[in-house]
C-alpha positions in Angstrom: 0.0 0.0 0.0 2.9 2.5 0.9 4.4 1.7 -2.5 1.1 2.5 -4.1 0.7 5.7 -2.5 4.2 6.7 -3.4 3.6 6.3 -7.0 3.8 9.5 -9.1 0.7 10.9 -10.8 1.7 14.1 -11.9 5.3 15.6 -12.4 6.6 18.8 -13.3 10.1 20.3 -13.7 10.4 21.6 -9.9 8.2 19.1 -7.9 6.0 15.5 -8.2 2.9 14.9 -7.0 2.1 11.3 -5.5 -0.5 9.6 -5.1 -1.8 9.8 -1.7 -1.7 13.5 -2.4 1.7 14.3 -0.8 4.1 16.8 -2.8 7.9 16.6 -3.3 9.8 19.5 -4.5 13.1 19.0 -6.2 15.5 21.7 -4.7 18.4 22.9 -7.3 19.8 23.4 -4.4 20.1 20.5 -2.2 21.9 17.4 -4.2 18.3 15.5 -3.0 14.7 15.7 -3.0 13.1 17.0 0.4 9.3 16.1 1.1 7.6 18.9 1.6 4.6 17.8 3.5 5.1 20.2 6.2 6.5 23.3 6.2 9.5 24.2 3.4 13.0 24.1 4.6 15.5 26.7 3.7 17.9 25.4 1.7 21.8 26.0 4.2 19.8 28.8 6.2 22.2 31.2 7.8 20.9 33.5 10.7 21.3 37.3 10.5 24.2 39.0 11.9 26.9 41.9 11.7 29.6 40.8 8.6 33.1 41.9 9.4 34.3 42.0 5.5 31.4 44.5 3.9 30.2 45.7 7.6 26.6 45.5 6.4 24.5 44.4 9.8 21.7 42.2 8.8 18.5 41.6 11.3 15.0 39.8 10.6 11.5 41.5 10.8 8.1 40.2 11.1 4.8 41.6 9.4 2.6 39.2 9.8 1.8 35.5 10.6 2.6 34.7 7.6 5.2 37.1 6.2 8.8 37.8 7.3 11.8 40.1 6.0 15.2 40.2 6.5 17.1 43.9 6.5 20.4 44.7 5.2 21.8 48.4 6.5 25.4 48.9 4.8 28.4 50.4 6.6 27.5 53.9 7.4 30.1 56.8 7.5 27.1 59.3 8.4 24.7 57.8 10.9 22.0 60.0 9.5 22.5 59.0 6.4 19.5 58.6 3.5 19.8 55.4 1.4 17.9 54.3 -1.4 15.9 51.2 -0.7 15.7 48.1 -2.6 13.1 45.7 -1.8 14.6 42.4 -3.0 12.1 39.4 -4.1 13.9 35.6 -4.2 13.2 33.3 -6.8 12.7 29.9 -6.3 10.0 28.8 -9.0 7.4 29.8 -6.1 8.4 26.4 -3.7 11.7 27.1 -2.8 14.4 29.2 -1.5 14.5 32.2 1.0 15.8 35.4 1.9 17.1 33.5 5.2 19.3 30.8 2.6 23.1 31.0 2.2 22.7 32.4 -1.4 19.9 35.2 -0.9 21.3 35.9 2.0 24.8 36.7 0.6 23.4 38.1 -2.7 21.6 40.7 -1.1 24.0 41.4 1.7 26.9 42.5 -1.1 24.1 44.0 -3.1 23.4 46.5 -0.2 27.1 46.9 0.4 28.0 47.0 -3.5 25.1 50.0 -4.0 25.4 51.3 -0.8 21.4 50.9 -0.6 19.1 49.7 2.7 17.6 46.1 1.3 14.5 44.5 2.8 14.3 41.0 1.2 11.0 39.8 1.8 10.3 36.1 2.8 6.8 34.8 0.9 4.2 31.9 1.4 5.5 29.2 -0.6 3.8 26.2 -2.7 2.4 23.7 -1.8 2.2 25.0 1.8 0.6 28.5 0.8 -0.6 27.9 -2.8 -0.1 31.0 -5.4 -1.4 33.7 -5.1 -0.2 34.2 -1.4 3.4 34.9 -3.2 1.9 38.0 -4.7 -0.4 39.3 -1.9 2.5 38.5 1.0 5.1 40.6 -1.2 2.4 43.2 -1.9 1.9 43.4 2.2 5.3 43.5 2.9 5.9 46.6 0.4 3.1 48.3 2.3 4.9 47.9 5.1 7.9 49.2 3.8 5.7 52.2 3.0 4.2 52.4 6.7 8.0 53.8 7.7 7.9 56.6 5.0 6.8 59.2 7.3 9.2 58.1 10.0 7.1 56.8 12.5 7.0 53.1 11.6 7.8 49.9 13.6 11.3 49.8 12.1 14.0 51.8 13.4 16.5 51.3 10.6 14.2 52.0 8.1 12.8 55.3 9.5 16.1 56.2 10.2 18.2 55.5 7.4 15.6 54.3 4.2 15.1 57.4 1.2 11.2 56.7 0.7 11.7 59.0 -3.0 14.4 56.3 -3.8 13.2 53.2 -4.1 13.2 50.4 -6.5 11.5 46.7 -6.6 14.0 43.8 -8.1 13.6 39.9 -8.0 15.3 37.2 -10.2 13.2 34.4 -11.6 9.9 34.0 -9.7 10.7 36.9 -7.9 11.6 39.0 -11.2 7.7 38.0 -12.3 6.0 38.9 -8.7 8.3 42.5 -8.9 6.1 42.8 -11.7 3.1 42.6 -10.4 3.9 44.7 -7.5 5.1 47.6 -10.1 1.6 47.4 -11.7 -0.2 47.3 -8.7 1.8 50.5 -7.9 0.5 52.2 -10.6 -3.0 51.3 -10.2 -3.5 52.5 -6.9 -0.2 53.5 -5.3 1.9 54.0 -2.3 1.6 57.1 -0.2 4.9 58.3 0.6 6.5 56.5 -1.2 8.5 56.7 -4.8 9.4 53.5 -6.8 12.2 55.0 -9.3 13.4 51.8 -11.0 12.9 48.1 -11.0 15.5 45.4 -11.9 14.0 41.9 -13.7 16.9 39.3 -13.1 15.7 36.1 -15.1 12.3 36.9 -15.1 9.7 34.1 -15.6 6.5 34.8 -17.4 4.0 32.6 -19.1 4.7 30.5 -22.9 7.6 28.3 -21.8 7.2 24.8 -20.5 7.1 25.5 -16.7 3.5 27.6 -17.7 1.8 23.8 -16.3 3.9 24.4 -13.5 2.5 27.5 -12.2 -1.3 26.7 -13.5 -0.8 23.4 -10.5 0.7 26.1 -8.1 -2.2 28.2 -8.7 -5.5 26.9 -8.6 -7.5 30.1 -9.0 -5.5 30.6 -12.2 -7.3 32.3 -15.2 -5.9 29.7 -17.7 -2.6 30.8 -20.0 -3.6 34.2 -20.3 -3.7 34.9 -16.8 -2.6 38.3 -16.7 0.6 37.0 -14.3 1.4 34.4 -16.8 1.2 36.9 -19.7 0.8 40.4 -18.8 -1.5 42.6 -20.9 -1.1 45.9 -22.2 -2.7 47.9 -19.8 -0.4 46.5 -17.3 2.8 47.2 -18.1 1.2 50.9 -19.2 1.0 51.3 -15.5 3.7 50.6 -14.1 4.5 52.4 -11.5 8.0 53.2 -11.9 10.2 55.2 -14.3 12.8 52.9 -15.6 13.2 49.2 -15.4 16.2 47.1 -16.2 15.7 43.3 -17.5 18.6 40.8 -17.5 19.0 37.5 -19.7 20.2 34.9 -20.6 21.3 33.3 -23.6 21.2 29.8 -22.2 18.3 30.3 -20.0 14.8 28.7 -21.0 13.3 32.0 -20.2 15.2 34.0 -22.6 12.9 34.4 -25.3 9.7 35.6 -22.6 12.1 38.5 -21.0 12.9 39.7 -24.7 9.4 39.9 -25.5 8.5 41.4 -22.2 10.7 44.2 -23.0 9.5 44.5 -26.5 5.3 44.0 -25.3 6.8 46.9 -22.3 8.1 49.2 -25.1 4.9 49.3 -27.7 2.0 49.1 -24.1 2.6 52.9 -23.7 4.3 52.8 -21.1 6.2 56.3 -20.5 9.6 54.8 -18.6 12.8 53.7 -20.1 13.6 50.1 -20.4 17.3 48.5 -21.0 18.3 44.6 -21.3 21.5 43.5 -21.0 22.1 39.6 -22.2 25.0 37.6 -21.1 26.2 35.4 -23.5 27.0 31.7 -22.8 25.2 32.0 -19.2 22.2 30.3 -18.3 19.5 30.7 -15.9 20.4 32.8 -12.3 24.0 32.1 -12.8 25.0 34.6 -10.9 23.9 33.3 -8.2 25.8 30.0 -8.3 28.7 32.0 -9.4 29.1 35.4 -7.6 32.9 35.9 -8.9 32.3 35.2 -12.6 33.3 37.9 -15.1 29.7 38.7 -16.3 28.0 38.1 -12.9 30.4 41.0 -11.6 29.6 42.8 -14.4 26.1 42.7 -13.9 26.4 43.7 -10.3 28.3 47.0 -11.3 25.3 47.5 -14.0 23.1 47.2 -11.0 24.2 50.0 -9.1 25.1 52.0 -11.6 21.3 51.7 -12.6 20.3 52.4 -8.9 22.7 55.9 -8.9 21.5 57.0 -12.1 24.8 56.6 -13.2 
C-alpha cells in the first residue's frame, strides 16, 4: 500500500505529486529531494548577523503570521544617512528558496554593500504549503509595510532612520523578477503614499509560454488559464507601471530568454512612458550569478546594477 501511494501521478520540472496527495519538490539546491509535506526548509539557512568583511549588519523583521523580511543596512560613515531602498524578491520557482538561505542571504548582503542601498528582502508563502497567489499578496503586504515607515514613525527603526522613501526600487530574479512585476503594476494602479518607486531590476524573469506555464497553472489553482494576466501580462499593465525605468537581465542559455525579450519589446509598444534596457549575457544560463558570484559577467552585472540604482 505505501508503495502504491508513493507512486507518481503528476510531475513537473520543480516538484512531483504522489499519489496519496503528498508533494515533493526538487530543490536545485540540495543534491536531493526534500518532502515537503510540512512546512518548506530553507535550503543551508544562515541566521542574520553583523559581517566583518562588507560591515553590512543584517536583522530579521516580522509583518505578519505569515510574512517575514530580512534587513540589510550597509556600513554607514554618516549615521543620518539617507539610502535608497531596494526591496529584493527571491526566486525559487514559487516552492523554494528564501531570503534566510546561504545564497539570498549573501546576494543581497553584497548587493546592499556594493550600492550602498538599505535592502528588505522579503520572505513569501511558498507552494504547496501556501498555494499561489499568497506569493503575490504577502510581497504586496510587505511593500506596504515598507511604506508604513515613509513618514518616519513606523515599527522599524532602521528604516525610519536610514531608508530614502523618493528612492526606491523593486528587483527579484526568476519568480521573484515575475511577482516584482506585479507589485510595479499594482503600484501604478493605486499607489503608495509616501513613497516613490524609481526603477525596478528583472533578473531572469519568468513569465508565461515556456514549458514550466503547467507548472504555475498546479501552483495556482484560482488561475485564469494561460492568459492569466501573471502568466502573460497585458497591455494595460505594463502601461501602469509604477516606476520610471526598469532594467531586465538574460540569458542566452536560460529557458526564459525568449519571454524576457518579449516582455521588453510587449513593455516598449504598451505605452508605457519609462525607459527600459536589457542586458544579455552570453554563454550564461538561468540565475548564474547566483551560483557564481565571482564570474566575469555576474560581476559585471552587479556594477550594471548599481550603476542603474545611482543613475549613473
Amino acid at each position: 500500500m505505501e508503495a502504491s501511494n508513493s507512486e507518481v501521478v503528476q510531475e513537473c520540472r520543480f516538484f512531483k505529486v504522489l499519489k496519496d496527495g503528498r508533494i515533493e519538490v526538487n530543490r536545485h539546491f540540495t543534491a536531493d529531494p526534500i518532502p515537503l509535506s510540512d512546512d518548506p526548509v530553507t535550503p543551508d539557512p544562515i541566521p542574520p548577523s553583523d559581517d566583518p568583511v562588507t560591515g553590512v549588519r543584517s536583522k530579521d523583521v516580522v509583518i505578519s503570521p505569515d510574512v517575514s523580511a530580512r534587513i540589510f543596512l550597509p556600513k554607514l560613515p554618516d549615521p543620518n544617512a539617507k539610502l535608497p531602498l531596494l526591496f529584493y524578491i527571491h526566486g525559487g520557482g514559487f516552492c523554494m528558496q528564501s531570503p534566510f538561505s546561504a545564497q539570498y542571504h549573501n546576494y543581497v548582503k553584497n548587493l546592499a554593500a556594493d550600492a550602498n542601498v538599505i535592502a528588505v528582502s522579503v520572505d513569501y508563502g511558498l507552494f504547496p504549503k501556501r498555494p499561489i497567489p499568497a506569493c503575490y499578496e504577502d510581497s504586496w503586504a510587505a511593500l506596504q509595510w515598507v511604506a508604513s515607515h515613509a513618514i518616519g514613525n513606523g515599527p522599524d527603526d532602521w528604516l525610519n532612520t536610514h531608508a530614502d522613501f523618493q528612492r526606491v526600487f523593486i528587483a527579484g530574479d526568476s519568480a521573484g523578477g515575475n511577482i516584482s512585476h506585479t507589485l510595479l503594476s499594482r503600484v501604478g494602479s493605486v499607489g503608495l503614499p509616501g513613497m516613490k518607486v524609481l526603477g525596478s531590476i528583472l533578473v531572469h524573469p519568468y513569465f508565461g509560454g515556456t514549458s514550466d506555464d503547467s507548472l504555475w497553472i498546479y501552483m495556482c489553482p484560482t488561475n485564469k488559464g494561460l492568459m492569466d494576466p501573471r502568466l502573460k501580462p497585458p497591455a494595460e499593465d505594463l502601461a501602469r507601471l509604477g516606476c520610471e525605468k526598469v532594467l531586465v537581465f538574460v540569458a542566452e542559455k536560460d529557458h526564459l530568454l525568449p519571454v524576457g525579450k518579449a516582455y521588453v519589446e510587449e513593455l516598449k509598444k504598451s505605452g508605457w512612458r519609462g525607459a527600459v534596457k536589457i542586458v544579455e549575457n552570453r554563454e550564461k544560463d538561468h540565475c548564474f550569478h547566483m551560483f557564481y558570484p565571482q564570474d566575469e559577467q555576474a560581476v559585471a552585472n552587479q556594477k550594471r546594477i548599481v550603476s542603474f540604482i545611482h543613475g549613473e
